[in-house]
Phi, psi and omega in degrees: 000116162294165188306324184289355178117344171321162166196137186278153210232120179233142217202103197034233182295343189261154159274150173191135201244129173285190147294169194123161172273141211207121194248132173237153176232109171289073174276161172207166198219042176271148181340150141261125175294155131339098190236150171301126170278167177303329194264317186278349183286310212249134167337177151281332226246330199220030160280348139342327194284320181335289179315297190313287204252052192310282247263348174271324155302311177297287190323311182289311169298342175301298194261015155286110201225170191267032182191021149166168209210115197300169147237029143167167174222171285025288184278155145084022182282059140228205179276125189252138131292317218263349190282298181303304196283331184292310186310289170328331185288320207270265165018305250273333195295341200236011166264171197299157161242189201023184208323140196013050157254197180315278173314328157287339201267313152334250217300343166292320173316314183291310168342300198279351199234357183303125175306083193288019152275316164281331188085022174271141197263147196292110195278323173186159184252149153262126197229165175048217199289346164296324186278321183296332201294293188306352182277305189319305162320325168240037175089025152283079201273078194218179200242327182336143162279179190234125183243153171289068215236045203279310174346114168271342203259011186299303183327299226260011160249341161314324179290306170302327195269303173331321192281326189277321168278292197299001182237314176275357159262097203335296154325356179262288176309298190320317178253114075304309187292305193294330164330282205286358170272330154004078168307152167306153149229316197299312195239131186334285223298331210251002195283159205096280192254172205239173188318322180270000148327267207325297199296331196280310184298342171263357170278311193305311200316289188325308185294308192287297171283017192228342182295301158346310190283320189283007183268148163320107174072038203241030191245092176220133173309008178269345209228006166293146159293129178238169176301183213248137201303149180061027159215140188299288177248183181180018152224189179267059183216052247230024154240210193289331180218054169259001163220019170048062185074322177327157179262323195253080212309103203298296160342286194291358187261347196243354194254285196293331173286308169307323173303322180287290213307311186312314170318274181350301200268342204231339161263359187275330175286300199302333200114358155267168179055074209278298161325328172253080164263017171273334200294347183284252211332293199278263250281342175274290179312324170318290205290318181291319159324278178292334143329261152036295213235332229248342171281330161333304176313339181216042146293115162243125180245127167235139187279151181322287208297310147296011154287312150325282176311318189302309190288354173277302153340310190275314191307291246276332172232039132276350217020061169286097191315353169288189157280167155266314188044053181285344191274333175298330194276143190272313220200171184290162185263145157198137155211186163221134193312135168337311203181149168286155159054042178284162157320162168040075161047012183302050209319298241214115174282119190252066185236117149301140193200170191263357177277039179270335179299349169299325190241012156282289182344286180320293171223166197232084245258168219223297183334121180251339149317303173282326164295311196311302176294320179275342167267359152305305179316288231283330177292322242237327216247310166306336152337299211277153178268151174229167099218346165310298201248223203228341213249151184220188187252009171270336201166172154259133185301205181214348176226165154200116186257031189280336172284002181305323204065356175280235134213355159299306175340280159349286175305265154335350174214098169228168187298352165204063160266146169313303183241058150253205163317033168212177210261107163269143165231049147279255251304331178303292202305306174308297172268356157330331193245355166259343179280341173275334171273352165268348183290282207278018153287331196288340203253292212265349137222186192330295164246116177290159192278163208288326207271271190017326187226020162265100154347285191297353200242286188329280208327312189315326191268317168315303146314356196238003189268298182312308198300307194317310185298340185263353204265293202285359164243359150280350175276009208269016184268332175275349170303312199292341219257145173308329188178126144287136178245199186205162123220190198258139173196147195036090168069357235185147174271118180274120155302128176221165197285140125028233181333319171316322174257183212258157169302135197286166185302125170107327188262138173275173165324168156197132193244117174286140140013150171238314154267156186179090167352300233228340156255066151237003189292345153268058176258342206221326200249090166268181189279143182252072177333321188281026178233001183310000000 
């Protein structure tokens, strides 16, 4: 009833308000989280950071909670998997450990939510009254949330995040057994098993679709991992043309997968997964095979002269406004491509990118043939100015589709598509933190890898480690934000938001993050002065 005496009417799902003024009182009785304060949030060794760096601090306590870690405000103010494990990998040195510290709260939440029927680990919840809206809709009178699991490559950083707390940290081993005795609670469907359940069914997943390629004579593109049938994306680069239509995912075949098994094979040495006592062996042998063998598939090399023309090619129908500088390139182009199986006949996606920082990061690959070029590439690209290379006075870009030879290339990866010709920053924090560990192989171990004492392949990585570091402290006002753009005006790459610019045909706005789980990663990722 309003104050003047109107009064509402409910008429199935609709309501109908007579006229008049009307006072409402709401309630709801859905869970309330916990949340981190900055000191409980952040290590003991790295509550300084508090003072240093207050306003990075705070934000990262803004989305910590003791049971799981937001990704991001405005947008993405929930459980993210893959977002929460990428932060954490990047983190870890300077978050809390043990019982309702940081880092348990990352890997038990992707726990509670793995689908145990598949072993797929959860890309996002739907919660509250919205997860109540969609139950309804489809004849569900429940409250339940909803999970998301279109996503592949979320599965194969579980294993990598486990391993690095519960095996390489004294406090990881120590709570390991009462962890993983943990009953599920959050999702209905997981009730009954507990945390070492949950871990064991996304290993088995990881072992069983990673096997086929690792078999004798089984290393065929058929045997790559691909996105999951009827979906567009499955990693993170998760908009419509952000691998350009591909099935077959460059990141997750050449990082990730090796990366889990190598995980996998080293919790398996500790005494998990008791079922599997083969798994210390095969899963190490699985991961050298695909290391090995699985970057080949998206190798692309062009010869100069046609290197030259495709950038030439590409200014002339992107209207980019810059040089080409084509005069610059030296020597034939090699990087590797986006993705298998792409839109418009792509066997193969010729977008130059930054996910090479996965398996610098990730691993510490043995080929030395293979290492030596590839981390020369990945240096040669950060270098290069582009539309040759990656690098702008804004950032390194994460794509550059001037070698496609296509005029789709142009069109679907611009300065202001969500996954184009613009600047993120984890990726930045990633390879940053991948280029000093391949680097400080050469100093830390027994046997350094072979390019280590080619000068010119060092000399190359080293340089390409400093320039990325002067590119990310000339940015730092922009490291909080998910992701930024430019444009060329005077001479020069301008910064500008995102959201400012108008959008590809077809495509909505995209207003970047303010906040961002996975840009608070240089809190824990600094310039390593003795590389200086």
């Amino acid at each position: 009833m309003s104050q003047n005496g109107s009064s509402a009417t409910i008429d199935g799902k609709s309501v109908r308000f007579d006229a008049g003024t009307y006072n409402f009182t709401a309630s709801f009785d859905y869970p309330q989280l916990d949340q981190l304060t900055a000191m409980e949030v952040l290590a003991p060794q790295s509550q300084y950071l508090i003072a240093q760096q207050p306003e990075q601090t705070e934000s990262l306590s803004f989305l910590s909670y003791t049971t799981k870690l937001l990704a991001g405000g405005w947008r993405f103010l929930t459980y993210f998997g893959r977002d929460s494990m990428i932060s954490l990998l990047l983190l870890q040195p300077v978050l809390s450990e043990g019982h309702e510290g940081a880092i348990e709260a990352v890997i038990s939440a992707v726990l509670e939510r793995v689908n145990r029927s598949a072993g797929s680990v959860c890309h996002e919840e739907t919660i509250g009254d919205y997860a109540t809206y969609l139950n309804q809709q489809a004849g569900i009178n429940s409250t339940a949330p909803q999970y998301d699991y279109k996503m592949i490559d979320s599965d194969y950083y579980l294993p990598v995040v486990m391993k690095n707390y519960f095996v390489d940290t004294a406090t990881g081993r120590n709570r390991s057994s009462a962890f993983f005795a943990t009953n599920a609670s959050v999702n209905p469907e997981n009730v009954g098993l507990i945390y070492s359940d949950l871990a064991l069914i996304t290993a088995e997943k990881i072992m069983n679709t990673s096997g086929p390629f690792a078999s004798p004579g089984g290393q065929t593109r058929d045997n790559l991992i691909h996105l999951k049938d009827g979906q567009v994306v499955g990693q993170w680069r998760d908009s419509t043309y952000g691998i350009g239509g591909g099935r077959i995912p460059y990141d997750v075949n050449i990082a990730l997968v090796p990366a889990a098994l190598r995980a996998i094979s080293a919790l398996s040495a500790a005494g998990f997964f008791p079922e599997h006592p083969d798994w210390n062996s095969t899963a190490a042998n699985y991961s050298q095979v695909w290391e090995d063998t699985s970057l080949s598939f998206f190798e692309v090399t062009i010869p100069i002269a046609e290197a030259q023309s495709l950038v030439e090619q590409y200014v002339q129908t992107s209207n980019f406004s810059g040089p080409a500088n084509t005069t610059n390139l030296t020597s034939d182009v090699t990087f590797h491509g986006l993705a298998l199986d792409g839109n418009n006949n792509q066997t193969l996606v010729r977008v130059m990118n930054t996910d090479d920082c996965f398996r610098h990061f990730l691993l510490n690959t043995t080929n030395q043939t293979q290492l030596t070029a590839f981390v020369n590439q990945t240096a040669t690209h950060i270098l290069q100015t582009f539309p040759l290379g990656l690098s702008t006075s804004v950032g390194m870009l994460i794509s550059n589709p001037a070698y496609g030879g296509d005029p789709v290339y142009a069109a679907n990866w611009t300065n202001s598509a969500y996954h184009g010709t613009v600047v993120w920053s984890w990726p930045l924090a990633m390879m940053a933190a991948g280029l000093e560990r391949q680097l400080g192989r050469c100093n830390d171990s027994m046997t350094p890898p072979e390019f280590c004492a080619d000068g010119q392949v060092y000399g190359n990585v080293r340089a390409a480690y400093n320039h990325l570091w002067d590119l990310i402290e000339a940015n730092t006002a922009q490291l909080t934000q998910e992701v930024w753009s430019w444009v060329y005006m005077d001479e020069g790459f301008q910064y500008v938001p995102l959201g400012s610019l108008p959008p590809p045909p077809g495509m909505s706005p995209t207003e970047s993050d303010i906040i961002q789980l996975w840009s608070l990663t240089f809190l824990a990722i600094t310039r390593n002065e003795s590389l200086n």
